[in-house]
N, C-alpha and C positions, 0 to 999 in steps of 0.2 A: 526187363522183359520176362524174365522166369517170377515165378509164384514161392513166399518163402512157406507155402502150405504143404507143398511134396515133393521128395528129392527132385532134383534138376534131370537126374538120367530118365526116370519117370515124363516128367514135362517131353523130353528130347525126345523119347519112345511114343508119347503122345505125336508129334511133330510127324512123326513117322508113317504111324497110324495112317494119320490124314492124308500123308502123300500115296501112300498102298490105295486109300477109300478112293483116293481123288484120279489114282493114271490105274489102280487096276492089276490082276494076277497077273506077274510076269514083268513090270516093270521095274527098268532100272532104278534103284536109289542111289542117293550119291553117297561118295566112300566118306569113310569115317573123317579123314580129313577134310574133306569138302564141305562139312557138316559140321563140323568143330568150330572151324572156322567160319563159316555161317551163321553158327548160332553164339559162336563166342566165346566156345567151353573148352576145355580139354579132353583132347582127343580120346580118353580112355575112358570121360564120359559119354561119350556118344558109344564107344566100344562095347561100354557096362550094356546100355539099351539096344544097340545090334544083337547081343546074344541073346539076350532077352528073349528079345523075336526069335532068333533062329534055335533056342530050345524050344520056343513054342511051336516051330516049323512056319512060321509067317513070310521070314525072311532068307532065303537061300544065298549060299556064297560059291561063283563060279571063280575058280582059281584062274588068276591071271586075268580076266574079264569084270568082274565086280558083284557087287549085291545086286539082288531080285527078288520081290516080289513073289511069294511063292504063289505054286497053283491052290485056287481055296482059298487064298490067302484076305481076298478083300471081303468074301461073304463069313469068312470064320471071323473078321474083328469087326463087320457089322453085327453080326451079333452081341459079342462079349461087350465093344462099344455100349449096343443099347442097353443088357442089362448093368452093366454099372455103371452108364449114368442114372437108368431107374434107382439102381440100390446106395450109388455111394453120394450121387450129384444131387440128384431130384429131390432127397428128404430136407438137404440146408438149401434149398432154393423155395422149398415148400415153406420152410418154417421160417425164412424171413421174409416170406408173400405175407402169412401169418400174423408176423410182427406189423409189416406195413400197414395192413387190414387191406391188400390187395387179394379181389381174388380171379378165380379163373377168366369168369366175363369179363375182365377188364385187361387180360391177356389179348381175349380175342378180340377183342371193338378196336386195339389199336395193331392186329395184322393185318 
């Protein structure tokens, strides 16, 4: 399931991402265990990538209630999302379009 290209907490903090992108400022995420166990990992991995967020202010912690989605939170990591897929994704997907000798047109004749 995980990628051995970049830490697993990383991957799991991605995981995350999506679910903030996907329900939105203010929703629940599931607790660390929940999430361990879900994805498979230990629990002090998912831990590592919950702070993550919540230094970045993404992810809030209501004591005795659970994590949340901070407010801001889905349009600040649509952002940062898009630039580094621009900067870190988009150059090795560029350069093995390159390698294939695929190019843009032929991205878009098959959407």
């Amino acid at each position: 399931m995980f990628s051995t290209e970049r830490p697993i907490y990383r991957q799991i903090r991605d995981l995350i991402v999506t679910r903030i992108l996907e329900a939105g400022d203010g929703a629940q995420l599931p607790s660390v265990r929940a999430l361990a166990a879900e994805a498979g990992v230990n629990p002090l991995t998912v831990a590592k990538a919950y702070h993550d967020l919540q230094a970045g202010g993404m992810v809030t912690a209501r004591k005795g209630v659970g994590l949340f989605a901070a407010d801001g939170a889905a349009s600040g990591l649509l952002k940062a999302e898009r630039i580094r897929f621009l900067t870190e994704e988009w150059p090795r997907v560029r350069a093995r379009m390159d390698q294939l000798g695929i190019d843009v047109t032929d991205l878009v004749e098959r959407a």
